[in-house]
C-alpha positions in Angstrom: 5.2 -16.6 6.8 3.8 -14.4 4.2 0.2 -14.9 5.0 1.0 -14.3 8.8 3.0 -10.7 7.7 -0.2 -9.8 5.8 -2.7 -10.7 8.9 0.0 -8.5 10.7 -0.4 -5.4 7.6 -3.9 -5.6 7.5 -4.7 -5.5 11.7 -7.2 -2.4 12.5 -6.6 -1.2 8.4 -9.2 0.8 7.3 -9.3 0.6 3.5 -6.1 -1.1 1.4 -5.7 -0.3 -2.4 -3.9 -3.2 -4.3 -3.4 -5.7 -1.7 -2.2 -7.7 -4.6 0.9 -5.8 -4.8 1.8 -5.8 -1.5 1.8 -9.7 -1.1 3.8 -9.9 -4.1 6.3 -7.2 -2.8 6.6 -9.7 0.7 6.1 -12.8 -1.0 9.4 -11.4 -2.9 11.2 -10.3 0.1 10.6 -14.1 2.2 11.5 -15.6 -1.3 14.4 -13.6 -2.8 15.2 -11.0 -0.1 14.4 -8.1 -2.1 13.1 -5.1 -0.2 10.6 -3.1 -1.2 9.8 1.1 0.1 6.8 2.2 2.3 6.5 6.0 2.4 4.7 7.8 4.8 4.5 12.0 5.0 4.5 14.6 7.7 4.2 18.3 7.3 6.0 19.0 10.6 3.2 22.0 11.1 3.7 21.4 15.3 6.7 20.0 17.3 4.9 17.0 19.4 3.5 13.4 18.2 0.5 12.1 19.5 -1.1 8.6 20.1 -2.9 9.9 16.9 0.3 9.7 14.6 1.8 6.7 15.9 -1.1 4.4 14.3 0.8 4.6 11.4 4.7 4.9 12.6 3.4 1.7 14.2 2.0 -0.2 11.0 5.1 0.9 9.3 7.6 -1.0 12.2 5.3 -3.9 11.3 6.4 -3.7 7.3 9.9 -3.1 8.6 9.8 -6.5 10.2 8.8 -8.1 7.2 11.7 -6.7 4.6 10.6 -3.3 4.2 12.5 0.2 3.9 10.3 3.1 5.3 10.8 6.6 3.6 10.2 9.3 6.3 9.1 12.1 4.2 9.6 15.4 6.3 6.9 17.6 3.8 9.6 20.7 4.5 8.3 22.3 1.5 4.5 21.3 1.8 4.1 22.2 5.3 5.1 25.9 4.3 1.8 25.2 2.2 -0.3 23.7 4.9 -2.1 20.6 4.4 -6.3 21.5 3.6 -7.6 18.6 4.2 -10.5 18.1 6.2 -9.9 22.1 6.6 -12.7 24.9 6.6 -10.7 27.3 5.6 -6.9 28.2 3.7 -4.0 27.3 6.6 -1.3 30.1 7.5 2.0 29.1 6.3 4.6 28.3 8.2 8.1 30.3 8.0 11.4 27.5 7.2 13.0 27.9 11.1 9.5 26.9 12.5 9.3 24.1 10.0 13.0 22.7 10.3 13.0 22.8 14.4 9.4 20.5 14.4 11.1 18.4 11.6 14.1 17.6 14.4 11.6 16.6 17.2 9.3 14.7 14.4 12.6 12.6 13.6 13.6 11.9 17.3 10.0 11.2 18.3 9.5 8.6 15.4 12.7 6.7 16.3 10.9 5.9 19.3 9.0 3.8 16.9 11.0 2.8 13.8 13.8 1.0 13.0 16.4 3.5 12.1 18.6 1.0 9.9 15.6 0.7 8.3 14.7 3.8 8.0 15.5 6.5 5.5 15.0 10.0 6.1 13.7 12.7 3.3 13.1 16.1 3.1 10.7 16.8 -0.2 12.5 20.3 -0.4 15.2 18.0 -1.8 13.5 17.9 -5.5 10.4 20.3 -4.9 12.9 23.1 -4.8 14.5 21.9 -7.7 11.1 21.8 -9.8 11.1 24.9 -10.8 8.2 26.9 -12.4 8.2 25.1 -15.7 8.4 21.9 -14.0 5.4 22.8 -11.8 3.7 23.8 -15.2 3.8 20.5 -15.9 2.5 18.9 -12.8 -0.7 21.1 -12.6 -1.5 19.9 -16.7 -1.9 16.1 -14.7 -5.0 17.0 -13.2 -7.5 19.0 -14.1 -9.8 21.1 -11.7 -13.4 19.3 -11.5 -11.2 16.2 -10.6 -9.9 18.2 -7.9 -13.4 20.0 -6.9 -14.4 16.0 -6.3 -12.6 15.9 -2.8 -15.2 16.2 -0.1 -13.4 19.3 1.7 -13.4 21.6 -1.7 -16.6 20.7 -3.0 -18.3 21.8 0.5 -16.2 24.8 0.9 -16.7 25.7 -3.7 -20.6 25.2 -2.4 -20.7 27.2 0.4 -18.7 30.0 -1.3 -15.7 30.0 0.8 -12.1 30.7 -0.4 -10.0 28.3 -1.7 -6.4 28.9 -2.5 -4.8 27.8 -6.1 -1.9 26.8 -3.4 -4.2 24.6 -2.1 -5.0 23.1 -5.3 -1.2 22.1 -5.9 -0.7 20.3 -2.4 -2.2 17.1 -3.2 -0.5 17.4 -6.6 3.0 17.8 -5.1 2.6 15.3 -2.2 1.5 12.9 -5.1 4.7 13.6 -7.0 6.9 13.0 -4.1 6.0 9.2 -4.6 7.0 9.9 -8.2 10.6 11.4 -7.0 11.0 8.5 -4.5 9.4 5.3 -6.6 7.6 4.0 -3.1 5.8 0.8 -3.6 3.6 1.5 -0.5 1.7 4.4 0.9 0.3 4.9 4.3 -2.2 7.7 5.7 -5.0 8.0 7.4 -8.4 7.3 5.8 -8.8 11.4 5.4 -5.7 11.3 3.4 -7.4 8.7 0.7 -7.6 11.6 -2.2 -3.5 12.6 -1.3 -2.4 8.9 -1.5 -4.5 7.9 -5.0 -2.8 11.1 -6.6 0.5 9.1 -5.7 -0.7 6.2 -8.0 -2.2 8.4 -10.4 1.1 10.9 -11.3 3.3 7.5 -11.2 1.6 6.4 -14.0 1.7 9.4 -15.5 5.4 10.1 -15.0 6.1 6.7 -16.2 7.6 5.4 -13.2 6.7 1.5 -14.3 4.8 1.0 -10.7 2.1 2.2 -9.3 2.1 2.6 -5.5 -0.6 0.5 -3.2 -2.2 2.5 -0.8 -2.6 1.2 3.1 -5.3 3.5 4.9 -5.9 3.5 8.9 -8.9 4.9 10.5 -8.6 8.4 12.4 -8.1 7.4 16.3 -10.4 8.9 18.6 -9.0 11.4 21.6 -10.0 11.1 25.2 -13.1 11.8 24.8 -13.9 9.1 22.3 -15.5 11.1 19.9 -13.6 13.6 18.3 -10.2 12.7 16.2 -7.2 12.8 18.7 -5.8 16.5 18.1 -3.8 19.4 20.3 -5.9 21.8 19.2 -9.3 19.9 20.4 -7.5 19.0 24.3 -8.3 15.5 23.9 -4.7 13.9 23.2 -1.8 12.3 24.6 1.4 13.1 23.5 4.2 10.7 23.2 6.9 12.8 24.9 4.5 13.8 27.7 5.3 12.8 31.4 5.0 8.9 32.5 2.6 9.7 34.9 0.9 11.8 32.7 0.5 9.0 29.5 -0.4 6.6 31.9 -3.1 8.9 33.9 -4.7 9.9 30.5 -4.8 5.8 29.0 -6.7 5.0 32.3 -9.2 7.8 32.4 -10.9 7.1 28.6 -14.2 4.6 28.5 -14.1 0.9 28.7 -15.3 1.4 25.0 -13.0 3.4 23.9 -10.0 0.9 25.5 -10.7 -1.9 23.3 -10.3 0.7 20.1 -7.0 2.0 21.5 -5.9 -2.0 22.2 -6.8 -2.9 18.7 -4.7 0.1 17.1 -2.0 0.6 19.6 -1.3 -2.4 20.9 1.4 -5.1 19.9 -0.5 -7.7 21.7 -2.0 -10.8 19.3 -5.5 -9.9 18.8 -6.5 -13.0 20.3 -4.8 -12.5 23.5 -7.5 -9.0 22.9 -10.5 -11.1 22.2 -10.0 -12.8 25.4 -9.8 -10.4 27.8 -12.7 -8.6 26.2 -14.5 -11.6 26.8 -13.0 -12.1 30.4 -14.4 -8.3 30.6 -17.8 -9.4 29.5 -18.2 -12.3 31.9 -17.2 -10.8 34.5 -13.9 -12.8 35.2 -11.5 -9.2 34.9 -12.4 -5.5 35.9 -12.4 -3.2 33.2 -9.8 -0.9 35.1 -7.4 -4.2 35.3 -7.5 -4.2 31.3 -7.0 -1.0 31.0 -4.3 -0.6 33.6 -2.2 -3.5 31.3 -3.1 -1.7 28.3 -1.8 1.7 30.1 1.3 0.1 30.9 2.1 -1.2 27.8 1.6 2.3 26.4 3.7 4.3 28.6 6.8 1.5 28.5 6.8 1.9 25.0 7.4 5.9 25.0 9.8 5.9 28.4 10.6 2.2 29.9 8.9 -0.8 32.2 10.5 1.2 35.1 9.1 4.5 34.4 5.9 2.8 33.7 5.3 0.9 37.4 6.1 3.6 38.9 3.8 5.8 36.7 1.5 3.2 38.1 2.4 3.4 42.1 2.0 7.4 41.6 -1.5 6.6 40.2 -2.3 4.2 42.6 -1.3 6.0 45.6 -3.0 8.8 44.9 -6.5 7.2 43.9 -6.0 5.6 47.3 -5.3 9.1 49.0 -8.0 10.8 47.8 -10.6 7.6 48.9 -12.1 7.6 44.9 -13.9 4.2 44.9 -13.5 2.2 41.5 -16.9 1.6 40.6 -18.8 5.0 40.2 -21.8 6.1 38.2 -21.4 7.7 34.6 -22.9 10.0 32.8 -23.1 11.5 29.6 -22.7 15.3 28.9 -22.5 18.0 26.2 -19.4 19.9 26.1 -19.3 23.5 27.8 -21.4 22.7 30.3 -21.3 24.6 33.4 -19.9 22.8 36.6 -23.1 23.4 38.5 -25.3 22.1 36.0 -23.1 19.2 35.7 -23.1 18.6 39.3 -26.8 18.6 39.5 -27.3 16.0 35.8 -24.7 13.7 37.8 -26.5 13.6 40.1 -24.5 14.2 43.5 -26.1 18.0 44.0 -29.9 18.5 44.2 -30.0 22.0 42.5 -27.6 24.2 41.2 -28.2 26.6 44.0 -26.6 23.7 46.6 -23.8 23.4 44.5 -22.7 27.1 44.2 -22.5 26.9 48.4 -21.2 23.8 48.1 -18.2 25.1 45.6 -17.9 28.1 47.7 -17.4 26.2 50.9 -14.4 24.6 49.0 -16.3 21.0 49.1 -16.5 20.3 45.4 -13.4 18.7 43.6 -12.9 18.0 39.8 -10.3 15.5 38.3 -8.9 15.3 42.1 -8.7 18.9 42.0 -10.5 21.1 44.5 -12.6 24.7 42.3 -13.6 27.6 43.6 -14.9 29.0 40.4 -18.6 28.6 40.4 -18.7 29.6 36.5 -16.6 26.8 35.4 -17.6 25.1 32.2 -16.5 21.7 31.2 -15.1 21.4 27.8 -14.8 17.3 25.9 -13.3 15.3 28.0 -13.5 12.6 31.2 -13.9 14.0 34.8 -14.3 12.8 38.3 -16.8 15.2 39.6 -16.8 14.9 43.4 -18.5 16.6 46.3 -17.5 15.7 49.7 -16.2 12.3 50.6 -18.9 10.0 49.0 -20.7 11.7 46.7 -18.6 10.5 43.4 -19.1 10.5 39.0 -17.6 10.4 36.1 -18.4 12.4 33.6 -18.0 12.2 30.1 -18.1 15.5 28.0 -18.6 15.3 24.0 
């Protein structure tokens, strides 16, 4: 049982620091029923979850079903700091109403996910508040400041002469001592969290905790366009509390590529069961759009129900039928912000750009189902069904 938990831990993990510890900590559970805690932190800087976050809510159910007690940490405190990684520049702060009403919506979306018997929820204002200047002293004599100018984002932005907040300096230092206040055995982030999570392990040992946290990484998951990290800001996500029809709409327009990445990261299915229908894929034995119509599915029953989810799929259904889209169509690659007629003509289905102002003027040109009378449209990332008439049909895919 315990070498089937870890295949389970390690499925789609990017990077895991002491695996050692984390067999011994199952290994324990399976033999002596001792449970063990997995922390994972959110600043709750924006109200929804996306696909994006639930890579991880989702590796976590997985170490709930195998004796483990998640710590949600809500980062109240941090996220009034704002989180710089991977950032270009110092993040606004966030007042404490803004942060307590995403912190509600955060807990209620990431039920959806986890166990809540198994689940105990944290605010770090609970002891960061309570730290106090001279205990904050402290902390900042743990690291020094060429350690911290070794993180990617600071040493590009120290280099290119950009600001850098001493705020910004601490964050890593106080998300590292929440693992000190709540002696978690586990960590989980994202792979662009890897500096955050190792200052976990490194101020345990230096407050003497007696343990030193491992440290489970998953990669970043790409957005619709299949480039670009899944964001809000960047357009390219699905959010978990979005529409049926909508979740299901979005899972079926991203590439045939890009499905077998979102069935390796968010699916429960065995990765066998995977490997197989890729290969059915391959030979030819099942159409793309039938995998990814199980894999859409699956995805929207999780976040509203089986019901909710057929019928996403009728609605769907229906109106590709409606609107006469045939399922095999041409594809074609093209940069982002590029204008409609321009597209229209590098797709392929207009023969200058000239035709396809007429053509958008005469109301004969339809995008994502959508008729446009705006000749100046640009396209920004993203998939589109570009369209003219009844039979001129491609998709486009804009990075």
């Amino acid at each position: 049982m315990v070498e089937k938990a870890l295949a389970e831990i390690e499925r789609g993990a990017a990077e895991i620091i002491d695996r050692e510890r984390i067999e011994s900590l199952i290994r324990s559970y399976y033999e002596k029923g001792e449970r063990y805690y997995v922390k994972l932190g959110l600043d709750p800087t924006a109200p929804d979850l996306h696909l994006g976050h639930t890579v991880i809510l989702q590796k976590l159910s997985v170490f709930q079903k195998h004796g483990a007690i998640v710590q949600l940490l809500i980062g109240d405190f941090t996220a009034m700091i704002g989180d710089p990684t991977g950032k270009s520049e110092t993040r606004k702060v966030l007042d404490r109403e803004s942060v307590a009403k995403n912190a509600e919506t955060y807990k209620e979306q990431a039920f959806k996910i986890l166990d809540p018997q198994k689940t105990e929820l944290v605010f770090n204002s609970g002891w960061l508040d309570e730290l106090g200047a001279d205990g904050l002293v402290e902390l900042t004599t743990q690291f020094n400041v060429a350690r911290m100018l070794e993180r990617d984002d600071f040493e590009k932005r120290y280099k290119a002469g950009q600001s850098i907040s001493i705020s910004e300096f601490i964050y890593p230092l106080l998300q590292g001592y929440d693992s000190v206040a709540l002696k978690s055995d586990i960590e989980l982030g994202g792979t662009d969290q890897k500096f955050n999570l190792l200052m976990g392990r490194h101020l345990q040992r230096a407050y003497g905790v007696g343990k030193e946290q491992s440290v489970l990484m998953m990669p970043i998951l790409e957005g619709l366009d299949g480039v670009q990290k899944m964001s809000k800001s960047l357009g390219n996500y699905i959010g978990i509390t979005e529409p049926a029809k909508e979740i299901y709409a979005k899972i079926l327009s991203i590439s045939d590529e890009l499905m077998w990445r979102y069935y390796e990261l968010l699916s429960d299915r065995e990765l066998e069961e995977i490997e197989e229908m890729k290969s059915a894929v391959a030979a030819g034995r099942l159409h793309p759009k039938s995998a990814k119509e199980t894999l859409a599915l699956e995805i929207t029953a999780r976040f509203h129900d089986e019901e909710a989810a057929r019928e996403a799929k009728a609605a769907f259904d229906s109106l590709f039928k409606a609107k006469e889209i045939p399922q095999d169509i041409p594809e074609v690659s093209l940069e982002s912000g590029i204008w409609i007629c321009k597209a229209l003509v590098e797709g392929g289905i207009e023969p200058s750009t000239s035709q396809a102002r007429r053509d958008i003027k005469q109301g004969a040109v339809r995008v994502g189902g959508e008729k446009i009378t705006d000749e100046q449209l640009k396209l920004g990332s993203g998939e589109y069904i570009l369209q003219v008439g009844k039979r001129k049909f491609v998709k486009a895919k804009v990075e």
